[in-house]
N, C-alpha and C positions, 0 to 999 in steps of 0.2 A: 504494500500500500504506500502511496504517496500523501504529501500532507495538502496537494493541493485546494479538493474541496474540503480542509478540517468544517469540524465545526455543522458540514451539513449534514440533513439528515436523510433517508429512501424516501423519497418520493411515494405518497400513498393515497388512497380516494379515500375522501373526506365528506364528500356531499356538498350541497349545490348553497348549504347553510356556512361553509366553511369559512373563515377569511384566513386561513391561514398560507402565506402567498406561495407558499413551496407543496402545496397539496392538490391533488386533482381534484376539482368540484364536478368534471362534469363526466371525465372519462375513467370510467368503468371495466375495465379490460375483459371481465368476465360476465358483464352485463350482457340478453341475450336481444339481439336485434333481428327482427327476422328471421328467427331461427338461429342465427349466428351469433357468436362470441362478438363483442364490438371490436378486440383485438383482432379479427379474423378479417374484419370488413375491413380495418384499415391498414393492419400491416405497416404499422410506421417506421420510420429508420432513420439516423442522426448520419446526417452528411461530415466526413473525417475532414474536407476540405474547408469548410466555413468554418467549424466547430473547432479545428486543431489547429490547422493550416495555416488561416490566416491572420495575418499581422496587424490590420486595424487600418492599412494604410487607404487614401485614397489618390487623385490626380493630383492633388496641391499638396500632398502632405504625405511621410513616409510612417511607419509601425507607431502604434498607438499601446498596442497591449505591450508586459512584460509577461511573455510563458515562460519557463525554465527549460521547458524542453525545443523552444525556439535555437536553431543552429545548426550546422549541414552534419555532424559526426553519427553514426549507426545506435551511441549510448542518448542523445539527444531523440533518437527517430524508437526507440525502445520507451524510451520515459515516455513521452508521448502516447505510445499503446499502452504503459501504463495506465495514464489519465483517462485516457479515451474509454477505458473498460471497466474505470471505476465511475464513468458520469452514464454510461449505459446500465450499470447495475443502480446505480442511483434514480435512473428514470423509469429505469423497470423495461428498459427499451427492448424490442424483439427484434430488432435488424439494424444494421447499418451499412454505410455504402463508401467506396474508398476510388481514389486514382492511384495509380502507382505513384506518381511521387509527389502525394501527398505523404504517404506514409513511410518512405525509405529517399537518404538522400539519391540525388544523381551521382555517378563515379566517371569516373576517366573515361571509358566503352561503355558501350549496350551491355556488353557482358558483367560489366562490376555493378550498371548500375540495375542488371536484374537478381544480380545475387544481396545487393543491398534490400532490393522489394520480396526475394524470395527468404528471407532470413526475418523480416519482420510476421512476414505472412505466417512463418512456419509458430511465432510467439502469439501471432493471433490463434492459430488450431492449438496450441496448448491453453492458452486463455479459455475457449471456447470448451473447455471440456468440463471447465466450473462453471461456467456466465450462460445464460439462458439467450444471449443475445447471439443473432445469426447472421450471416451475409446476405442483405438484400440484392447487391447486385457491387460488381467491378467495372472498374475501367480503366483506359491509360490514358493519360496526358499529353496528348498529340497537338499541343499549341503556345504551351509557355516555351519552349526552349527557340532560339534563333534560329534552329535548321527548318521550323516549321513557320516560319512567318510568311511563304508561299502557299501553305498549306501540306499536310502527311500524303493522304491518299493524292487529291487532286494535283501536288507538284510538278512541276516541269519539268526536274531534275528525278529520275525513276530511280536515281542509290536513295534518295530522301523515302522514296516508296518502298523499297525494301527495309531502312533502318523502321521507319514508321511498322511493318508489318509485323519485323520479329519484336518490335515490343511488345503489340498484343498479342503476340502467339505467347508469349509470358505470360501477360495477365490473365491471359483468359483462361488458362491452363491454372492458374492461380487461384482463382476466380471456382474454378471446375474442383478444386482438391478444398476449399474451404467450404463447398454443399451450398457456393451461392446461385442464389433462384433466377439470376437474370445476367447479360453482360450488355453493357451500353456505347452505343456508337455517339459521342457527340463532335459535329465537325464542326469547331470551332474557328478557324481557317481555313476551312475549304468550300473555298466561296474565291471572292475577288475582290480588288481594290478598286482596279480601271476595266475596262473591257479593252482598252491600247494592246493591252499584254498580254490577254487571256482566249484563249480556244474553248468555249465552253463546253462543246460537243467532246473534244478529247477529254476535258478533265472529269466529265460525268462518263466516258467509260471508263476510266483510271478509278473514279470513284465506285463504279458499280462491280469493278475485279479486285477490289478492296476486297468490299462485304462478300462476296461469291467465296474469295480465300477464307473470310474469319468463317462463314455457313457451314465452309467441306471442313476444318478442321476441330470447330464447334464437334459435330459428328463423329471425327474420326477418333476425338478422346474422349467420346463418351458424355459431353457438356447436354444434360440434358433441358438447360433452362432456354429462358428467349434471350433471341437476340433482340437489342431494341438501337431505334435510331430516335436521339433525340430533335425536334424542331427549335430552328429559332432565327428566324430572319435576317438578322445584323448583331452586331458586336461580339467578336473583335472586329470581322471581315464587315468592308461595306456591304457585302451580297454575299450570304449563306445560299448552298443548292437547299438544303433542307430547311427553308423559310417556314414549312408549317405544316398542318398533318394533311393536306388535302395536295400539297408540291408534294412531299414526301410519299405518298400512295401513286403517286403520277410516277414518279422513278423509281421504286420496286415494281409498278405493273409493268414499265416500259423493259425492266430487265427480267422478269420472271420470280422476284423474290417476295412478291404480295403472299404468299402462306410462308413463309419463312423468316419476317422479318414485321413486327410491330413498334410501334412508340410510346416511348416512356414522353409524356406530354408537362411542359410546368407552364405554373403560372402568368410566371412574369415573362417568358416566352410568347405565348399567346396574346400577351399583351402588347408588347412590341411590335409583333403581325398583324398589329388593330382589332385582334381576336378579343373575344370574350375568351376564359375559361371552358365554361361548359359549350361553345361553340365547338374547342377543339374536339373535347373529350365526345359530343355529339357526333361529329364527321366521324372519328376515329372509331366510335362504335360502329355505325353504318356500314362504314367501309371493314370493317375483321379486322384493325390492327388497333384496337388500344391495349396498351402492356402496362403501364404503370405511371406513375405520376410523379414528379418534384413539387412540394406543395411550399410556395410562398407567396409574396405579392411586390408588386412594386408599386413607389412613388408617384402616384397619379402627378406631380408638378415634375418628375424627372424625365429625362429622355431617355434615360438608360436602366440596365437591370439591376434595380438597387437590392435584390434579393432580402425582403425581409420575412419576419416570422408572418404565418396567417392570420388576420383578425378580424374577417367577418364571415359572420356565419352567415346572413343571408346569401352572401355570395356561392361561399363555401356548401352551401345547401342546393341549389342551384347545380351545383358539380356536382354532388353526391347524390340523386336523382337520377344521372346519365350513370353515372357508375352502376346504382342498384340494378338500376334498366339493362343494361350491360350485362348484367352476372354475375357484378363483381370487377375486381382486377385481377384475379387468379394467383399467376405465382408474382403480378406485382406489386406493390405497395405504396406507402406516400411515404418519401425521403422528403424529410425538413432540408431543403437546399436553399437554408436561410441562416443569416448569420446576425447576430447583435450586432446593433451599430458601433461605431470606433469610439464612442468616449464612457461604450458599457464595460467598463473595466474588471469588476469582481470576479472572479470564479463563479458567483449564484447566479450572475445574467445568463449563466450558459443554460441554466437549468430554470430561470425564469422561459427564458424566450420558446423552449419545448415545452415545457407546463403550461403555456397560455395557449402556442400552437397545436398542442392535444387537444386541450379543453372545449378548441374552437372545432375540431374534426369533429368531435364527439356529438357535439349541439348539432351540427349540421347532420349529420350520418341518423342521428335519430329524427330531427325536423323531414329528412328525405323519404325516409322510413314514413312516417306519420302521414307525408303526401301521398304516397304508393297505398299503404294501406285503407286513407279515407275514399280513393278510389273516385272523388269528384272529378279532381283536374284531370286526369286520364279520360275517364269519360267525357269531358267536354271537349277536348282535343280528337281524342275519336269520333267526336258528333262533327265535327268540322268536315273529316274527308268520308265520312258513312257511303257517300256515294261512290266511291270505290270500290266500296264491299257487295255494290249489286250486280246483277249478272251482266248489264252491260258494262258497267265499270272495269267488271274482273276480264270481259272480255279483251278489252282495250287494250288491259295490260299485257295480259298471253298473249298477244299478237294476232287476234282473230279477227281481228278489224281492220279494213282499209281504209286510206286516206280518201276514194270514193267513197265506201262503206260510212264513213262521216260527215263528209259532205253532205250522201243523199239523205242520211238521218234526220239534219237540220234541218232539210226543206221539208221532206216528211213529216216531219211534226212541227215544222215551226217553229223550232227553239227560240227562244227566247231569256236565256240565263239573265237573272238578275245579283249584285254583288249581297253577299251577306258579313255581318260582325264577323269580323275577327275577334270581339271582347277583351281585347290586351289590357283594360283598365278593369274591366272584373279578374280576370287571369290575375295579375299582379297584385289585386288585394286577397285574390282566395291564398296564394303561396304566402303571403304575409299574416294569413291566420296563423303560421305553421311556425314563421319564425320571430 
């Protein structure tokens, strides 16, 4: 044990009468939601990157926090999973999510710096065999280091595409031996700055013989979780390929990996691509790829991903609705890939900002629950398209109707359609019974 959080205590539910600021009021782990555990429905997981990682700094300003396990040596990147596994048993947490170097420094080669990721990994599987906490999902960091400021898969340079490849065939393999449920593509630079310089067409099949490599080798060790690609339109790159989950289902159909490859969807992503939330999480249902979720929010006055903790439930409810609808997220979960801000200094802000972020899944996961099961707004949404479900309706769709076949309909009868409510101002006060 470290003495970092001295002084705190396990995180415990306390009821919704609670004030005690370090206590769940509202999330229930063993509470049953629809038949399910509410641990089950949300699958939480504390991001090692916000949470460990980083330094407080921002554009105008450098490190903010002092961690003790801040600094590039293997005894610094060990304290660290230290800490990391003493704030997961502190939150009661059931998953968490890593990059490679976040959690092990970089060395001279590829090769030092996978035995430095593979040396901390192997202290998380001895960790993990006392700690209830589990690997939500891995990834590698294929955009802080300079060889990637072209971008990993998409580069111009093909040795950049091979060093990029054999890191993830580490992680992922990594990833595969610590029983985690997912592995995540996010291109963070693979995109563009200028179109001056850039071949799009090549660099999206460069990009598409990427993922094709991680699928066959996913496979070949037996990795039996998903793969996922994250969306996110701009920052760092001016122009991400993977802008968002409906560009992203356009480039696995165009290469054949639409059953092979889902997205992990966040917040403040969506946000950025003018999306709502549950916009994306909607399409991504529709379409068979939603995998899992990053749950945060951003600065409605900022331009950028200011990655905070969650804090509204109606919103948050609104998403969780798509998910119920959904099925669920299956083997994925919601990673807090949210970080306190830089002048939250203590040790407890670490554990304030997922104790409010729980709190707020919780309210929402049962308000969405409570919509589903009152069963109104569903039916009134299915009273809108009813005429679908009649037999000419259903013909239309099967394809049993021609474009003559419609034509001569209308003069037949005379159509005459007139517009009906939409009811969006009943609609939005019935969901506001709920939260």
């Amino acid at each position: 044990m470290t003495d970092f959080f001295k002084g705190i205590s396990p995180v415990k539910f306390e009821g919704p009468q609670s004030s005690n600021p370090l206590a769940y009021r509202f999330y229930n782990k063993d509470e049953m939601v629809m038949g399910k555990r509410m641990e089950d429905h949300i699958r939480p997981a504390v991001a090692y990157w916000h949470t460990f990682a980083w330094e407080g700094g921002d554009p105008f300003g450098g490190r903010t926090f002092d961690r003790p396990w801040f600094g590039d040596s293997l005894d610094h990147a060990r304290l660290k999973a230290d800490v990391a596994f003493e704030l997961f048993d502190l939150l009661d947490i059931p998953f968490f999510c890593f990059h490679d170097r976040d959690i092990a420094p970089e060395g001279a080669s590829l090769a030092e710096s996978n035995r430095n990721v593979r040396t901390i990994a192997e202290i998380f599987a001895r960790k993990m065999e006392t700690s209830r906490t589990r690997l939500l999902w891995g990834t590698a960091n294929l955009f802080s280091n300079r060889r990637y400021m072209s971008g990993a898969a998409t580069n111009p340079d093909p040795d950049v595409f091979v060093y990029a490849a054999a890191q993830v065939k580490n992680v992922l393999e990594i990833t595969r031996d610590l029983g985690g449920s997912n592995y995540v593509l996010w291109g963070g630079r693979e995109g563009y700055e200028t179109l001056l310089n850039t071949k799009i067409g090549q660099e999206m099949d460069q990009m598409a013989r990427f993922i094709d490599l991680v699928i066959n080798h996913a496979k070949k060790i037996g990795f039996d979780g998903q793969i996922l690609i994250e969306p996110k339109p701009q920052e760092p790159s001016k122009h991400q390929y993977d802008f968002d989950v409906a560009t992203v289902y356009g480039f696995l159909k165009k290469y054949g990996f639409e059953n092979e490859v889902k997205c992990n969807i966040e917040v403040g992503h969506a946000f950025l691509a003018n999306h709502s939330f549950e916009h994306e999480l909607a399409v991504a249902s529709s379409l068979g790829i939603l995998g899992s979720v990053d749950a945060n929010r951003n600065d409605l006055q900022s331009g950028w991903d200011t990655d905070q903790f969650p804090n509204s439930v109606p919103e948050t409810t609104l998403a969780f609705y798509q998910i119920l609808k959904n099925g669920g997220l299956g083997k994925g979960g919601f990673n807090f890939d949210a970080k306190v801000r830089r002048q939250s200094l203590d040790p407890a802000d670490l554990l304030h900002g997922h104790v409010g972020g729980l709190d707020v899944l919780a309210r929402s996961l049962k308000a969405a629950a409570a919509i589903i099961e009152d069963g109104t707004y569903d039916k009134a949404v299915d009273a809108r398209y009813a005429g679908w479900q009649t037999p000419e309706g259903q013909a239309i769709l099967k394809g049993q109707r021609s474009l003559d076949d419609l034509a001569a309909r209308v003069e037949k009868e005379n159509l005459d359609p007139q517009p009906r409510s939409g009811q969006q101002e009943y609609l939005e006060n019935l969901i506001n019974r709920f939260v």
